[in-house]
C-alpha positions, 0 to 999 in steps of 0.5 A, a space after each residue: 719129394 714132400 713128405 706126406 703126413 698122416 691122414 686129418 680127419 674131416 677131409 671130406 664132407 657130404 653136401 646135403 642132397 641137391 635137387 640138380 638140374 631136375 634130378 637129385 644127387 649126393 656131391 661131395 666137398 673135400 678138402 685136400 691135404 698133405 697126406 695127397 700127393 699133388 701130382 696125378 690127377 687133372 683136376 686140382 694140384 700140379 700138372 707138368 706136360 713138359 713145358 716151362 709153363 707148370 699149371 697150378 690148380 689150388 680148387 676146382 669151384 666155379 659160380 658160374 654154369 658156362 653153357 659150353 662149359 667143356 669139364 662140366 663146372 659150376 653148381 648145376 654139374 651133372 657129371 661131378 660127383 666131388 668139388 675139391 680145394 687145397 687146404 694149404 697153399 704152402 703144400 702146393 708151392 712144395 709140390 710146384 718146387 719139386 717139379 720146376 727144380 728138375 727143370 732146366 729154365 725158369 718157369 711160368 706157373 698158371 693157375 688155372 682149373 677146371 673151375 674158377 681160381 678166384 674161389 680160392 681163398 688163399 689166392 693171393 698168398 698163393 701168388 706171393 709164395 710162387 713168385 718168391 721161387 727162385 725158379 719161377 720166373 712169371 705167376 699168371 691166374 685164369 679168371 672170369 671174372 666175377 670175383 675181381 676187384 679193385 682191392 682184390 687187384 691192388 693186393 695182386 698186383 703187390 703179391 707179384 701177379 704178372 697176368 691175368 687171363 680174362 675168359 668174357 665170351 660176350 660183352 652184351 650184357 644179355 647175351 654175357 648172362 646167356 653164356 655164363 649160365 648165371 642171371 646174375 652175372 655182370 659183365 659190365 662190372 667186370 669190364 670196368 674193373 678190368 680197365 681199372 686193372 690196366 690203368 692202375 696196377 702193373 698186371 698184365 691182362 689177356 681176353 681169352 674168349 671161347 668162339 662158339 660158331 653161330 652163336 657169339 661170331 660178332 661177339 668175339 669181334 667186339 671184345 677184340 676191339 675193346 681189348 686193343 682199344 683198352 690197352 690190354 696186352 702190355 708184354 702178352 698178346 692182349 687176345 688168345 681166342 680159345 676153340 669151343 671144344 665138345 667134350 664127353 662130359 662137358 655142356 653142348 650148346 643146342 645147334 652148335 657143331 664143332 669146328 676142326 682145328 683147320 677151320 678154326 685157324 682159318 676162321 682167325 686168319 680172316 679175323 686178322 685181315 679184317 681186324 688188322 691185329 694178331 690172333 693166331 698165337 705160338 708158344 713163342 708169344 709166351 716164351 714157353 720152350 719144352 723141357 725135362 717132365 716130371 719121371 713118371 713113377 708108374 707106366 700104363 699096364 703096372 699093377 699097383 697097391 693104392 689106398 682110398 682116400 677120397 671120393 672122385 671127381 666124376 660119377 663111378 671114380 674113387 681117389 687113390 694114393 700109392 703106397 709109396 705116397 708119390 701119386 693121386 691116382 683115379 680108380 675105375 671099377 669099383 661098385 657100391 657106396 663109394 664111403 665104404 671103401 676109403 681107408 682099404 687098400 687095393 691093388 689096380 693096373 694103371 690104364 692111362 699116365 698121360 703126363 703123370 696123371 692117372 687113370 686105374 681099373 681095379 684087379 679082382 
């Protein structure tokens, strides 16, 4: 287990009150050090859900505002109280050792987030420590994009970078800007950079567009074009097409409803006739095989004595840390200004421990 150090100061900082989609509200930035632990919460650190693919989330900022964004990113969040980032890379390869060691293969490590990793400074030594495990066998990165460029891919590509994961939903200029949210975003820009990636580097690159029904349908055939046409896909599947998934505190397009998962499967099999090409993806196509979890050191309905460390990521949560250091905790429960309570310890009932991460309701 990594050691866990004492507590740095200045880990967190109140970012100066924003007026945030007609309404103000405090956020917090914090930066997360080695006195958190890295496994127990969904929004930064290592998740293991009992597969040979280990997702690694260095940061949880994003540039752009995705109108269909499920978890709520960029900066005009409603529903995000606190922003956090990795302060050192090396703590996040400790934490990503721990987990494949237990393992019984080698493992794909996958940043990704709930944000936009390229917003992590260290990236690319990130990716260079990864690749350097000896139980890591492939290193892939989600991206939209924005931050992508030729230097930037060149210094990847030499750090070991297998794949890169584009999430584009439209390649209409108009209509991309529409999506992100962002007037400023540049698809066009990302496109040519990405053709540079393909023709230059040996990283691999996937498309993975979010098919939002009745609103990007012709979009979604355009980029499956582009992305056989450009040569993308050169040991993965050059497209993965993500659902659109309505979530509690994510962005809801007006008018959109939900497809199930039998019409969206559908949907693609009929893209596959008409395109000739493969869309309805298996773990098999990414050589992910289950495997041994992470133990889990706490089950739902165990009483624990946590510490507060931070504010947490949605309204009405604050962050805990057990008092054996084993596992970043959200607490639910507690009333008043969040600043009061870090550095108190109390005791909580774990209430959710779905693939170590958790969720606590505070005991009065």
């Amino acid at each position: 287990m990594p050691k866990e150090e004492t507590r740095s100061s200045s880990t967190m900082h109140a970012v100066s009150t924003m007026k945030n989609m007609g309404r103000k509200q405090q956020k917090y930035f914090v930066w997360i050090s080695k006195e958190t632990p890295l496994v127990g919460h969904i929004a930064f650190g290592v998740i293991d859900r009992g597969t040979s693919v280990i997702q690694v989330r260095p940061t949880t900022l994003c540039p752009l505002n995705c109108i269909f964004c499920s978890v709520d990113a960029g900066p005009w969040s409603r529903h995000r109280q606190t922003e956090y980032m990795i302060k050192d890379p090396e703590w996040l390869v400790e934490w990503v050792r721990l987990i494949a060691r237990g393992k019984d293969v080698q493992v794909e490590t996958l940043i990704d987030g709930v944000g936009d990793p390229f917003t992590y400074p260290w990236l690319v030594e990130l990716v260079r420590q990864l690749k350097s495990l000896r139980e890591v066998k492939a290193v892939s990165v989600e991206t939209h994009g924005t931050s992508l460029s030729r230097k930037l891919a060149h210094e990847l590509d030499d750090a070991g970078l297998d794949r890169i994961n584009l999430s584009i939903h439209s390649l209409n200029p108009q209509h991309a800007r529409i999506l992100a949210g962002t007037r400023w975003y540049d698809v066009r820009r990302v496109v040519s950079t990405i053709e540079y990636i393909v023709e230059n580097t040996s990283i691999d690159v996937q498309v993975t567009p979010v098919w939002i029904p009745g609103v990007n349908d012709e979009d979604i055939r355009e980029i499956i074009k582009w992305a056989y046409s450009t040569g993308l896909g050169k040991k993965y599947p050059p497209v993965a097409i993500q659902k659109y998934v309505s979530h509690k505190y994510g962005r809801k397009p007006v008018g959109v409803r939900e497809w199930s998962w039998k019409v969206f499967y559908k949907k693609l099999r009929l893209l596959e006739q008409e395109l000739g090409v493969k869309l309805v993806l298996s773990p098999d196509d990414y050589d992910i095989v289950k495997t041994r979890s992470l133990p889990k050191p706490y089950s739902v309905g165990d009483k624990v004595k946590v510490r507060i460390v931070h504010p947490g990521w949605l309204h009405g949560e604050l962050l805990g840390v057990d008092t054996r250091g084993l596992r970043i905790i959200t607490v639910l429960g507690l009333r008043g200004n969040l600043e009061d309570f870090i550095g108190r310890t109390i005791r909580v009932k774990i209430i959710s421990d779905k693939d170590n991460i958790y969720l606590a309701r505070v005991l009065v």
